[in-house]
RODRENLUM-385782 format. One record per atom (N, C-alpha, C, O): atom name; residue number from 1; x, y, z. Coordinates in Angstrom, 3 decimals, decimal comma. Layout:
// residues N
{node CA; NUM; {X; Y; Z}}
...
This chain:
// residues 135
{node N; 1; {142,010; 56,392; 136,170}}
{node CA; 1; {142,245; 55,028; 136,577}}
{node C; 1; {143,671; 54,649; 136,203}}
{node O; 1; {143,908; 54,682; 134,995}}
{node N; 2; {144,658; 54,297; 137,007}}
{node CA; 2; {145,628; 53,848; 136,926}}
{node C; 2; {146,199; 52,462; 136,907}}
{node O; 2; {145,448; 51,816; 137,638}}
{node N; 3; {147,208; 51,610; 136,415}}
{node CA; 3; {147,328; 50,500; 135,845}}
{node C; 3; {148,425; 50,356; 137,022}}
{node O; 3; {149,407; 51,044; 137,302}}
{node N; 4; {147,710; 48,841; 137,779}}
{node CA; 4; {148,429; 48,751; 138,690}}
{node C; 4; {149,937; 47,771; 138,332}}
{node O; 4; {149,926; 46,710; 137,707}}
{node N; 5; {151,323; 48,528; 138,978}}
{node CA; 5; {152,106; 47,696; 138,256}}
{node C; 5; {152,883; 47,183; 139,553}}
{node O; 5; {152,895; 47,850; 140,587}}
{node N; 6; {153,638; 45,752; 139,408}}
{node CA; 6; {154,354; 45,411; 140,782}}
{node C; 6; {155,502; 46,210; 141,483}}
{node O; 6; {156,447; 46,781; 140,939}}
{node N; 7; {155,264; 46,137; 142,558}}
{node CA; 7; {156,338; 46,778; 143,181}}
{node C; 7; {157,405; 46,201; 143,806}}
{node O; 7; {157,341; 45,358; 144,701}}
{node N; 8; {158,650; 46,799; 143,188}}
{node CA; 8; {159,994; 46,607; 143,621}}
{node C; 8; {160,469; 46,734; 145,035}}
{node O; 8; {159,637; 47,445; 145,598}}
{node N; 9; {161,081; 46,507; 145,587}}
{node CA; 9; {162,240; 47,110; 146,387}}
{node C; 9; {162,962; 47,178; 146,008}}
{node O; 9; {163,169; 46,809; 144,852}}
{node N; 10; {164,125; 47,907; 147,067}}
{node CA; 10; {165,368; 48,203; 146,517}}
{node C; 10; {166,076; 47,403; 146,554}}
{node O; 10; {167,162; 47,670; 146,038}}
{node N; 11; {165,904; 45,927; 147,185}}
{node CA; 11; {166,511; 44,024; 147,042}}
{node C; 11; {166,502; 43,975; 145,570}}
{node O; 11; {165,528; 44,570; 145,110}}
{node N; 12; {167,389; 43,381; 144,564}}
{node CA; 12; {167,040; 42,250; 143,423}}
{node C; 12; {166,503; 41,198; 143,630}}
{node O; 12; {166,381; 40,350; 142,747}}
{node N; 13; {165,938; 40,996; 145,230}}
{node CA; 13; {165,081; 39,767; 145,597}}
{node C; 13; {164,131; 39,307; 144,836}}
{node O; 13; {163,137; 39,652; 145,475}}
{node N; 14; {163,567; 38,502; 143,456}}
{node CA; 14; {162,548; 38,278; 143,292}}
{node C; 14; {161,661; 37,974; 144,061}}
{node O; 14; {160,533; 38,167; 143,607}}
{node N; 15; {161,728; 37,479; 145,284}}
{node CA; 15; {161,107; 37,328; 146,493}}
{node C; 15; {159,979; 38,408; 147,015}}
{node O; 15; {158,884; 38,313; 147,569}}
{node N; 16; {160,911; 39,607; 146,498}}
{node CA; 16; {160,459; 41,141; 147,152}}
{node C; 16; {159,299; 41,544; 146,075}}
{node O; 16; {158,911; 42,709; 145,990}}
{node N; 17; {158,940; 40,831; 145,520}}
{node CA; 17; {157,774; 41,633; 143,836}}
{node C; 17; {156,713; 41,415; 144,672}}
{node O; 17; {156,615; 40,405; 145,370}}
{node N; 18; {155,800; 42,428; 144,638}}
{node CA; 18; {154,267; 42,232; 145,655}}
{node C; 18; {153,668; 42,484; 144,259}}
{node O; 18; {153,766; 43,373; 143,413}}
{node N; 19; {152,706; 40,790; 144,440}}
{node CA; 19; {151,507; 40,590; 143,154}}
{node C; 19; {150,749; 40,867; 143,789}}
{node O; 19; {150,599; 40,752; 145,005}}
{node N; 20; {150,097; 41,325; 142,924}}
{node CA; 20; {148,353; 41,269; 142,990}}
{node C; 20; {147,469; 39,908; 143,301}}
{node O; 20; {148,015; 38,866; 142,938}}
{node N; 21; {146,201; 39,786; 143,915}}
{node CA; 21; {145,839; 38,702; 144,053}}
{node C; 21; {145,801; 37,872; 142,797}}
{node O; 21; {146,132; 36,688; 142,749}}
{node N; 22; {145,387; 38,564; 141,824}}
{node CA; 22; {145,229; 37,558; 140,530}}
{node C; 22; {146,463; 37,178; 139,589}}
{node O; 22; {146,606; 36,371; 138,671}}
{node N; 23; {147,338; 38,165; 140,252}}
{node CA; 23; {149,231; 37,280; 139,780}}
{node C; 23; {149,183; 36,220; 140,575}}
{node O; 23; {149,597; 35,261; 139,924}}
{node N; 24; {148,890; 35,903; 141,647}}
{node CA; 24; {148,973; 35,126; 142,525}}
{node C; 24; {148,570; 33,927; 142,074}}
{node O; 24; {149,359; 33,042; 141,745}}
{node N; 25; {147,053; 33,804; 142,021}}
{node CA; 25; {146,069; 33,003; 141,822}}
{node C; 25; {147,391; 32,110; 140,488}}
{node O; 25; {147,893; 30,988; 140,565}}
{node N; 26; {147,582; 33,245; 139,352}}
{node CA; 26; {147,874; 32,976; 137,877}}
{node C; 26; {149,291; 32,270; 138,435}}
{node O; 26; {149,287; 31,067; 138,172}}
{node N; 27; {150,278; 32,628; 139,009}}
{node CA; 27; {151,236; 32,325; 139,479}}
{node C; 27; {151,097; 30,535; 139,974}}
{node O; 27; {151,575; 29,544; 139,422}}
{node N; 28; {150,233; 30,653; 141,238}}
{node CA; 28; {150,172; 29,133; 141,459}}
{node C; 28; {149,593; 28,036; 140,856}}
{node O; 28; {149,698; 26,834; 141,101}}
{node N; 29; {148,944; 28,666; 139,998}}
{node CA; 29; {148,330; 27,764; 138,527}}
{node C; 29; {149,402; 27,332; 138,235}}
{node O; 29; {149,723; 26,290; 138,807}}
{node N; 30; {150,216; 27,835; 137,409}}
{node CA; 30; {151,819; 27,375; 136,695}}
{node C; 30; {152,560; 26,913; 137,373}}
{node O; 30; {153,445; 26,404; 136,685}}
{node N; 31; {152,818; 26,713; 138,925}}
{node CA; 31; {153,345; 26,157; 139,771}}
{node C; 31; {152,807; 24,573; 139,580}}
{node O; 31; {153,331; 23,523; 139,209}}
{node N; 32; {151,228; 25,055; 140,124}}
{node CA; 32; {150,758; 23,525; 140,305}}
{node C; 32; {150,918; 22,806; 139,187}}
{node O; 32; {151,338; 21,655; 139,304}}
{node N; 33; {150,573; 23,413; 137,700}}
{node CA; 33; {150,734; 22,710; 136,431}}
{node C; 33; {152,321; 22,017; 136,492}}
{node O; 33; {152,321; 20,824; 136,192}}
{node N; 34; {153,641; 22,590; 136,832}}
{node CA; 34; {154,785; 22,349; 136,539}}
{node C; 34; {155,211; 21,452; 137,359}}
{node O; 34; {156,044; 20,691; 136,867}}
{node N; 35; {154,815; 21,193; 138,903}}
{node CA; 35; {155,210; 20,536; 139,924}}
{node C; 35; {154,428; 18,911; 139,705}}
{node O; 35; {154,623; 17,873; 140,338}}
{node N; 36; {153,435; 19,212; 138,479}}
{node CA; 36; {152,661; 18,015; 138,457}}
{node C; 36; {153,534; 17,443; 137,029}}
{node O; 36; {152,672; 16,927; 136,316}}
{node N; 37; {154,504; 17,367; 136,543}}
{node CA; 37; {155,170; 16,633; 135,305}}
{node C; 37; {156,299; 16,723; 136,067}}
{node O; 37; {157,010; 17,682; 136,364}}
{node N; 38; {156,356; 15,233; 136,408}}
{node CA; 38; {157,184; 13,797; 136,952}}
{node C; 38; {158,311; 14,278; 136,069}}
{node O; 38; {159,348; 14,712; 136,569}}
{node N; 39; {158,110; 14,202; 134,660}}
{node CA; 39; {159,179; 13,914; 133,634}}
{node C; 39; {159,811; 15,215; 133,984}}
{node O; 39; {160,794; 15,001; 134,694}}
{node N; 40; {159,637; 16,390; 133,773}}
{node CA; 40; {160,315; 17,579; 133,846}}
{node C; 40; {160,528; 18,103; 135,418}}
{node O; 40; {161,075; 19,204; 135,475}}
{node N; 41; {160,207; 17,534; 136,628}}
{node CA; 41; {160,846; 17,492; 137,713}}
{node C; 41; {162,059; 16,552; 137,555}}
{node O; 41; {163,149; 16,990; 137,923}}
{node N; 42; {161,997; 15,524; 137,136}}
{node CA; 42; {163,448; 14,616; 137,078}}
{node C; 42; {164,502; 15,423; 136,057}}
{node O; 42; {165,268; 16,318; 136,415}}
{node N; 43; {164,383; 14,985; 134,934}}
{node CA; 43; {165,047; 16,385; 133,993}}
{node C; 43; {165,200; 17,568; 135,090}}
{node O; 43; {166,365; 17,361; 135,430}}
{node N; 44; {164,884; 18,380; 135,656}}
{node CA; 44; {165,554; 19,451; 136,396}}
{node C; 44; {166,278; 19,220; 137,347}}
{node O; 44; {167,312; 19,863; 137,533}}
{node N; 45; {165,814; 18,109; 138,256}}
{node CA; 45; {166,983; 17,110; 139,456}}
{node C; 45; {167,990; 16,857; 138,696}}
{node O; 45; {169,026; 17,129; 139,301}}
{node N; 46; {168,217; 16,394; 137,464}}
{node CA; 46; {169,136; 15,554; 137,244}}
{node C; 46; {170,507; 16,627; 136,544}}
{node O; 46; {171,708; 16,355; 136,528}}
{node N; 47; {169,960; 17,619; 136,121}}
{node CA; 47; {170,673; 18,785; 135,623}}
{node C; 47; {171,559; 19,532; 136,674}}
{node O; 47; {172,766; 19,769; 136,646}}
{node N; 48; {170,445; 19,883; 137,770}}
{node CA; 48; {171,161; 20,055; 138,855}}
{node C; 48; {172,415; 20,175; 139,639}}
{node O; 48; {173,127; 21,060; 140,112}}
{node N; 49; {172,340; 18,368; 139,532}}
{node CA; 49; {173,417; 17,393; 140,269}}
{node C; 49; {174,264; 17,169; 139,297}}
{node O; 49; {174,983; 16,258; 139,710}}
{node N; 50; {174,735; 17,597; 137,806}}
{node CA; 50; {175,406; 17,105; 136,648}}
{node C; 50; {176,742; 18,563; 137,094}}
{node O; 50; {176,547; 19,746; 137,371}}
{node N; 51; {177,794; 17,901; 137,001}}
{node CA; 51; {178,717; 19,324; 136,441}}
{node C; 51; {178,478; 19,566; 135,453}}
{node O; 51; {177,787; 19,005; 134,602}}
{node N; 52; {179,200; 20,701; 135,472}}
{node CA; 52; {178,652; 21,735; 134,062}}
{node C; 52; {179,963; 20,947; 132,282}}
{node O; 52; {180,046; 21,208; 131,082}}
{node N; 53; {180,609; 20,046; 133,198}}
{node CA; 53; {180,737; 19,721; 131,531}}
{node C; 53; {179,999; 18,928; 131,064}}
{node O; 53; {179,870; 19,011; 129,842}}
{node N; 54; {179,059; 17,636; 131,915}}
{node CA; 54; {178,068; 17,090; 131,369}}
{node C; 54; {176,995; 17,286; 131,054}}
{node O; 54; {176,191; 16,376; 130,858}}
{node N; 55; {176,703; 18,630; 130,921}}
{node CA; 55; {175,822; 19,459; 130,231}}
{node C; 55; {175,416; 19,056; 129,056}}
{node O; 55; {174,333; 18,567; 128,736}}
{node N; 56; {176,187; 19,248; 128,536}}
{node CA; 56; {176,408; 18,962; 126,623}}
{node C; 56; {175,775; 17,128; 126,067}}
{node O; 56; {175,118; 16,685; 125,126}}
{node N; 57; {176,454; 16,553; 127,295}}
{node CA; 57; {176,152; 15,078; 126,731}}
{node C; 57; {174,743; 14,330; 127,001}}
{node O; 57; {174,161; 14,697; 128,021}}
{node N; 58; {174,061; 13,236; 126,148}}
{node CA; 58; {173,572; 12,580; 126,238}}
{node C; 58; {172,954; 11,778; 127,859}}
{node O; 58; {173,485; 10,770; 128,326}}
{node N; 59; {171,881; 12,425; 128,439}}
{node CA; 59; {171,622; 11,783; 129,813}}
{node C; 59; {172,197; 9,895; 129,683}}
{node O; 59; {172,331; 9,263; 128,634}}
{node N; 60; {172,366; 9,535; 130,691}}
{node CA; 60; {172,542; 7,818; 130,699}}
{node C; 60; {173,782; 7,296; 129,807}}
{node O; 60; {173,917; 6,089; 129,605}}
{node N; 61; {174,664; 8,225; 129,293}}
{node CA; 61; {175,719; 7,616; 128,786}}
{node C; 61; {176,940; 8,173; 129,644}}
{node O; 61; {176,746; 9,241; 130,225}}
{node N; 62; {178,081; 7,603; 129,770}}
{node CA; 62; {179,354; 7,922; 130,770}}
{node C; 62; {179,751; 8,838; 129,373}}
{node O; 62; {179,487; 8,650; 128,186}}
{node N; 63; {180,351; 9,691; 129,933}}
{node CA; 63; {181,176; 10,497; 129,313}}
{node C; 63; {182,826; 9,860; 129,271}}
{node O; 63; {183,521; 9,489; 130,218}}
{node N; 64; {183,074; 9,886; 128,115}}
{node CA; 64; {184,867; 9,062; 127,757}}
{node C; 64; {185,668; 10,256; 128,323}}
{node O; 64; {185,748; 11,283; 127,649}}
{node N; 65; {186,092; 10,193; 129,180}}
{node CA; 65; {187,398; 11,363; 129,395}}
{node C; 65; {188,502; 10,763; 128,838}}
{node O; 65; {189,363; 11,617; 128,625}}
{node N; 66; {188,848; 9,649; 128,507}}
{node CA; 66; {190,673; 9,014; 128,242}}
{node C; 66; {190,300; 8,442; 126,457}}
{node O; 66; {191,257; 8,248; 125,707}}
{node N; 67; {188,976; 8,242; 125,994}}
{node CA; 67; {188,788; 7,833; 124,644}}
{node C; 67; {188,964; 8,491; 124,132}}
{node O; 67; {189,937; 8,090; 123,493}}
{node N; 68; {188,653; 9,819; 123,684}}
{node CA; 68; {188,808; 10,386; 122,705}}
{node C; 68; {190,606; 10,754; 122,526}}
{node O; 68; {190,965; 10,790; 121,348}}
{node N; 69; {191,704; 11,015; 123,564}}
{node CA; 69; {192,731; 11,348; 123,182}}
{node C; 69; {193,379; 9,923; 122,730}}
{node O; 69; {194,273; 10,006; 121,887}}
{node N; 70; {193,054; 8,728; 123,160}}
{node CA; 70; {193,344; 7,237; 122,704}}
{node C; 70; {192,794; 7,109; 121,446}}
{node O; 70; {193,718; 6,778; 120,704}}
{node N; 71; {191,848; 7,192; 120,872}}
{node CA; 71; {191,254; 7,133; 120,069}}
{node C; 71; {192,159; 8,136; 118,679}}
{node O; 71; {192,617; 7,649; 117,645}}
{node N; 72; {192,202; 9,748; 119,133}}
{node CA; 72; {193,050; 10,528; 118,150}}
{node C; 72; {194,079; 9,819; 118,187}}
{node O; 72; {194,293; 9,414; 117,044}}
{node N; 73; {195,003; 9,367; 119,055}}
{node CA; 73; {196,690; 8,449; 118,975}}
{node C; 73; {196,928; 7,622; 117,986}}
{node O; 73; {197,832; 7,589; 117,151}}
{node N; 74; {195,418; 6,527; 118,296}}
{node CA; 74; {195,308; 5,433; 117,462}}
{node C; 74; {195,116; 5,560; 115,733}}
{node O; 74; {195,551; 4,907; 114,784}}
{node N; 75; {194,103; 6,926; 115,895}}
{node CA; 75; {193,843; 6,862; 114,270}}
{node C; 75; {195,120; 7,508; 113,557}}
{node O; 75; {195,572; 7,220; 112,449}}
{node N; 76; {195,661; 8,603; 114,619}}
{node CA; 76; {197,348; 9,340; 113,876}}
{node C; 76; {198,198; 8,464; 113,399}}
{node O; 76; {198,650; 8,651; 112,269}}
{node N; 77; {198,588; 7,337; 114,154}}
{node CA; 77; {199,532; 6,359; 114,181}}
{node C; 77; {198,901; 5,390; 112,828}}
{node O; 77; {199,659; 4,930; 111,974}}
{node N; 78; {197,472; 5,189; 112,806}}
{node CA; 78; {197,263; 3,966; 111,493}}
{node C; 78; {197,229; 5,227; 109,813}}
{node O; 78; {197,476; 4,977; 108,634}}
{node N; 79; {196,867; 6,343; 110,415}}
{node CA; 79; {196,981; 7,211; 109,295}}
{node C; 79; {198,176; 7,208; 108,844}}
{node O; 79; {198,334; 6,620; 107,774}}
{node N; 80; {199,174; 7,738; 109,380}}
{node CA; 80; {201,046; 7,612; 109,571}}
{node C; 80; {201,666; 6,437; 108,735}}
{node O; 80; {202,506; 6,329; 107,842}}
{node N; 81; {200,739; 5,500; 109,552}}
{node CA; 81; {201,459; 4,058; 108,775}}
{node C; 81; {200,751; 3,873; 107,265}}
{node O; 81; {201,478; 3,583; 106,315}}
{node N; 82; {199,285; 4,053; 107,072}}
{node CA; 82; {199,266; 3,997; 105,514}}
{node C; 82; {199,423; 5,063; 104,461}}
{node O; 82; {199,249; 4,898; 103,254}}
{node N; 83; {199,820; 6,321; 105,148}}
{node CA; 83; {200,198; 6,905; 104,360}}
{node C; 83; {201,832; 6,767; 103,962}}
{node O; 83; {202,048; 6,894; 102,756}}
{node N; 84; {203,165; 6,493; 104,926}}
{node CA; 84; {204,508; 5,905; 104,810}}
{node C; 84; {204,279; 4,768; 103,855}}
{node O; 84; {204,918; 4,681; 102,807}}
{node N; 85; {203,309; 3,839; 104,242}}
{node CA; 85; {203,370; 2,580; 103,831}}
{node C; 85; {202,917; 2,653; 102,058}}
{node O; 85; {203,578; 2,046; 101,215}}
{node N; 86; {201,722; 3,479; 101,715}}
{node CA; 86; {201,177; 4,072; 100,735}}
{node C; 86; {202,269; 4,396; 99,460}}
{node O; 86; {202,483; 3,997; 98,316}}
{node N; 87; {202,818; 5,399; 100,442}}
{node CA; 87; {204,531; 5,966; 99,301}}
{node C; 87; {205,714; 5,462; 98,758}}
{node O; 87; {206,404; 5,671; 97,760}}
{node N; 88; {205,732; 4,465; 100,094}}
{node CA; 88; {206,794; 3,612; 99,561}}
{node C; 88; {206,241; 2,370; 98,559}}
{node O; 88; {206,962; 2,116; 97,594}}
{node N; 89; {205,146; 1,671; 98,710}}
{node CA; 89; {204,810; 0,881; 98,397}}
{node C; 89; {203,537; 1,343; 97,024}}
{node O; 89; {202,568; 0,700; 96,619}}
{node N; 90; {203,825; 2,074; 96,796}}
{node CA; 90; {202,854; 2,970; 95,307}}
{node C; 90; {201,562; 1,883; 95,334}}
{node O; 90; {201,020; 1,387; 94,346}}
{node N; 91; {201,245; 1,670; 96,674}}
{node CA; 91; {199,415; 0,764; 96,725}}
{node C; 91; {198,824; 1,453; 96,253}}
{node O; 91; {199,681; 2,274; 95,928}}
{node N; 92; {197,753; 1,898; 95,843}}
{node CA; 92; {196,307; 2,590; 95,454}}
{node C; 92; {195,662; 2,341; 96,481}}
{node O; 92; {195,068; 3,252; 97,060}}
{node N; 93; {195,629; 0,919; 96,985}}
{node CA; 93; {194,834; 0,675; 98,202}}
{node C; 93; {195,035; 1,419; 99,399}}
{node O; 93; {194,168; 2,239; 99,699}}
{node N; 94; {196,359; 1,227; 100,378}}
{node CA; 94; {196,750; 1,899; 101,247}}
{node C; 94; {196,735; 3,204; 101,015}}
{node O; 94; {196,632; 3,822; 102,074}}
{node N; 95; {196,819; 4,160; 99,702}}
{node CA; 95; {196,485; 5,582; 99,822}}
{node C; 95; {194,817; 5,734; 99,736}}
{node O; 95; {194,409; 6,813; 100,164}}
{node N; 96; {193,713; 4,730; 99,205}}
{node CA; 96; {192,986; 5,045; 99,481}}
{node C; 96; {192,000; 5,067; 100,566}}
{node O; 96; {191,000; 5,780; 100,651}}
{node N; 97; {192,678; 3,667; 101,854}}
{node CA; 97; {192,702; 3,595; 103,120}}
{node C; 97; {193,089; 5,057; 103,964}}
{node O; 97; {192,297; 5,642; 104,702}}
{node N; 98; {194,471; 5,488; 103,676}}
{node CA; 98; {194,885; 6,944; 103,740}}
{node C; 98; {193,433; 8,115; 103,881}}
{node O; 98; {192,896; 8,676; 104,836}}
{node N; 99; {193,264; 8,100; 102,838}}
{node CA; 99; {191,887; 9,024; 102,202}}
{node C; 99; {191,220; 8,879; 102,909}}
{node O; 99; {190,937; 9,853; 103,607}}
{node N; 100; {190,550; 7,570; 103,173}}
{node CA; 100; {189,065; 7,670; 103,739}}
{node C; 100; {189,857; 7,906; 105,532}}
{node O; 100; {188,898; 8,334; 106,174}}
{node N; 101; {190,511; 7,859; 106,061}}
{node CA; 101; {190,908; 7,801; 107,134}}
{node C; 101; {191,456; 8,981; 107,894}}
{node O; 101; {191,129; 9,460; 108,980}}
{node N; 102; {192,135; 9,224; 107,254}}
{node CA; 102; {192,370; 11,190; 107,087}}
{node C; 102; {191,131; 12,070; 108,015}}
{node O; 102; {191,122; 12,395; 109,202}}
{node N; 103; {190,418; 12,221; 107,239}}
{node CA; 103; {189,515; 13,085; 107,727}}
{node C; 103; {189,350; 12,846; 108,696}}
{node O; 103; {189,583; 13,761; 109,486}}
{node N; 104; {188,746; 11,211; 109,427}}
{node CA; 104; {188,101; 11,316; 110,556}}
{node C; 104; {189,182; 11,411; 111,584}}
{node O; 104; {188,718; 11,388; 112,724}}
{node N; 105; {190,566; 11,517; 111,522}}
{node CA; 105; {191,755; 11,548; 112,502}}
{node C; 105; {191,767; 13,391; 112,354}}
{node O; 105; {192,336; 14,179; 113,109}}
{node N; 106; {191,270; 13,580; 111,615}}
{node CA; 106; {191,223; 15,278; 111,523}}
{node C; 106; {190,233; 15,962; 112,450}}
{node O; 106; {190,440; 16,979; 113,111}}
{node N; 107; {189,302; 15,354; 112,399}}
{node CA; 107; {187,666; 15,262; 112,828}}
{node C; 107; {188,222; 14,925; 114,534}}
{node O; 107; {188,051; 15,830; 115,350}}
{node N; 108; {188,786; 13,791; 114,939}}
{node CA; 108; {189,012; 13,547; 115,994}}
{node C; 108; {189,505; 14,662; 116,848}}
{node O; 108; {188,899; 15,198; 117,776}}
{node N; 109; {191,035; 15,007; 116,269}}
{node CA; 109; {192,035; 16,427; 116,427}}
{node C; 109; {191,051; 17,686; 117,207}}
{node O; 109; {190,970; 17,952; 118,406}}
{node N; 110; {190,325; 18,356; 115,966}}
{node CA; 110; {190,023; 18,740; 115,922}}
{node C; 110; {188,639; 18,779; 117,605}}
{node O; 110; {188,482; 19,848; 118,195}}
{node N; 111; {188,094; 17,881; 117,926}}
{node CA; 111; {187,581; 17,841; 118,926}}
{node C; 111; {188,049; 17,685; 120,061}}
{node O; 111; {187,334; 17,974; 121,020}}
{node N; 112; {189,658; 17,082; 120,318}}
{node CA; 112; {190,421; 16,994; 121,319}}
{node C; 112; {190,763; 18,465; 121,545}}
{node O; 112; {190,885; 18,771; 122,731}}
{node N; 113; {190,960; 19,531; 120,562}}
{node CA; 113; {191,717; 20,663; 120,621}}
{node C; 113; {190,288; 21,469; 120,831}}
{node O; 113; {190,339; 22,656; 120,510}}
{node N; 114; {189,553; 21,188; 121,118}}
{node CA; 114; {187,886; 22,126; 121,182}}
{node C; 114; {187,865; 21,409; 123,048}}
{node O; 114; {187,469; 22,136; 123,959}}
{node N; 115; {188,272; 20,173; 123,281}}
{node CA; 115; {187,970; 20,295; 124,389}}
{node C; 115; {189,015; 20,543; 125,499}}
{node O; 115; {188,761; 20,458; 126,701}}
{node N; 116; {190,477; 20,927; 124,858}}
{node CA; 116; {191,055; 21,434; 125,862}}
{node C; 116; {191,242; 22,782; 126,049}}
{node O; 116; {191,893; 23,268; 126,973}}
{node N; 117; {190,376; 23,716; 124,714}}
{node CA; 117; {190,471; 25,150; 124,973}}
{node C; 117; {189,006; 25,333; 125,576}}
{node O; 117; {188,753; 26,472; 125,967}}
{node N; 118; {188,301; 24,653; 125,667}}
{node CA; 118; {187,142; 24,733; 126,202}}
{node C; 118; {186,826; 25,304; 127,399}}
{node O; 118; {186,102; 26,285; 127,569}}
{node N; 119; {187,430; 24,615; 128,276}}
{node CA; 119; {187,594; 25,610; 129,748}}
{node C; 119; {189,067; 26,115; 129,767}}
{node O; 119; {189,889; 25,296; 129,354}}
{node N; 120; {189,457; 27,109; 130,102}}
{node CA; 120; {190,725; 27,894; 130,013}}
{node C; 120; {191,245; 27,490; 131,547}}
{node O; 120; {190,423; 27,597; 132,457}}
{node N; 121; {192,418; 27,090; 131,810}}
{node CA; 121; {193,148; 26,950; 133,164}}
{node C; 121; {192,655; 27,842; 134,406}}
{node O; 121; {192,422; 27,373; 135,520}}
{node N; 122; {192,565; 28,814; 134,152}}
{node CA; 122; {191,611; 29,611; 135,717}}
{node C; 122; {190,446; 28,531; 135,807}}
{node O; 122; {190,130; 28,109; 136,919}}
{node N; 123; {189,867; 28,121; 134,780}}
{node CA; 123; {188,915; 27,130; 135,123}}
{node C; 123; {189,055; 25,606; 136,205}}
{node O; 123; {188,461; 25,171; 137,192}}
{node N; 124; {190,106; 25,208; 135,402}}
{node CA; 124; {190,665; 23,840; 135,956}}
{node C; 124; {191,113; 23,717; 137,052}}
{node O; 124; {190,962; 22,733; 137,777}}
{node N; 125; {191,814; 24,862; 137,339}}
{node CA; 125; {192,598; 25,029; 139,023}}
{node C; 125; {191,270; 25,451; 140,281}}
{node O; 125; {191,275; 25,199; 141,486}}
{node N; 126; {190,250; 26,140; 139,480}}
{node CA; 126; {189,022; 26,518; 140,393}}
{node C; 126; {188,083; 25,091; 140,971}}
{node O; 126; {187,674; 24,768; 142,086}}
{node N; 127; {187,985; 24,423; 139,523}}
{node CA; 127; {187,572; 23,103; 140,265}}
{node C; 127; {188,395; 21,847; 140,622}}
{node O; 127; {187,926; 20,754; 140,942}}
{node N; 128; {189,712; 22,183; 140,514}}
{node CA; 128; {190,300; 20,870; 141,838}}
{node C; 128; {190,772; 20,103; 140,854}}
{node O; 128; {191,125; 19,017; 141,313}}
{node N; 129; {190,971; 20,209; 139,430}}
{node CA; 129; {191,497; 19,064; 138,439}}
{node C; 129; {192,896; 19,385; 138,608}}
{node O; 129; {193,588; 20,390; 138,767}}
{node N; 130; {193,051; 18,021; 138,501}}
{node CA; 130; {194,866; 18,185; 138,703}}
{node C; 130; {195,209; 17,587; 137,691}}
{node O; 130; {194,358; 16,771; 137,336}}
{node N; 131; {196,530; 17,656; 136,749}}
{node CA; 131; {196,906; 16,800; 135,475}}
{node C; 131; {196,623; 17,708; 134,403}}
{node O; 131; {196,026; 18,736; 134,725}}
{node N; 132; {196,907; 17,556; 133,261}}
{node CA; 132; {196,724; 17,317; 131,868}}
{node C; 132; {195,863; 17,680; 131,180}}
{node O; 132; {195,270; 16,615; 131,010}}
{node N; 133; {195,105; 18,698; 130,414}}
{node CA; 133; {193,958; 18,889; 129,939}}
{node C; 133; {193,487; 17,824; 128,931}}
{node O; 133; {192,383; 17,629; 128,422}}
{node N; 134; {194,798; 17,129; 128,788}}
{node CA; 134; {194,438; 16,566; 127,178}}
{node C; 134; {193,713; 15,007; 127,768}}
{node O; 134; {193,689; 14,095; 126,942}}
{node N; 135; {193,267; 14,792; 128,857}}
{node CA; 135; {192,381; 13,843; 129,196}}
{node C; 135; {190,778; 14,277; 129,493}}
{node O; 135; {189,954; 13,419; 129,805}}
């Protein structure tokens, strides 16, 4: 007695796999189960239709393309100023404004420079962006 196993063609067609009746049967079970959750048909529409950099983000929120490099400018420039302002002016305060402020202008950097090596230029020119990565 031999163990019946599916058969290929020579296509990578998944199309081309000949089941057995009871793959079949088992097959449209999991169909019908999957085609019947509303929630995970929308979730798969909506993935779909998303480019692939809004992948990553939060469904229902806009993605900032111009905040985050405004945002790094803003915190460089107030870091800049209390740390100048800090040295000359021997505050404790303004260096400890400095301190706590630091990091997250580091933190910022640091994610501006993750998202412009993120896709490499063969990328950018393939989909039609014109300009600047650093937006």
């Amino acid at each position: 007695m031999t163990k019946e196993v599916p058969i290929v063609n020579d296509r990578s067609d998944p199309d081309d796999v000949v089941l057995s009746p009871h793959e079949r049967l088992t097959l449209r079970r999991i169909e019908a189960e999957l085609s019947g959750d509303r929630r995970l048909t929308r979730r798969m529409r909506r993935l779909l239709h998303q480019p692939a950099d809004r992948l990553h983000h939060r469904p229902g929120r806009p993605v900032p393309r111009r905040a985050l490099p405004l945002s790094t400018a803003a915190l460089l420039s107030a870091s800049m100023f209390l740390v100048v302002m800090g040295v000359r002016t021997s505050d404790p305060v303004l260096l400890w404004c400095f301190a706590a402020l630091w990091p997250l202008t580091l933190l910022q950097a640091f994610r501006l420079l993750c998202r412009v090596t993120e896709a490499g230029p063969e990328a950018r020119t393939r989909s039609g962006e014109h300009g600047t990565p650093w937006r």
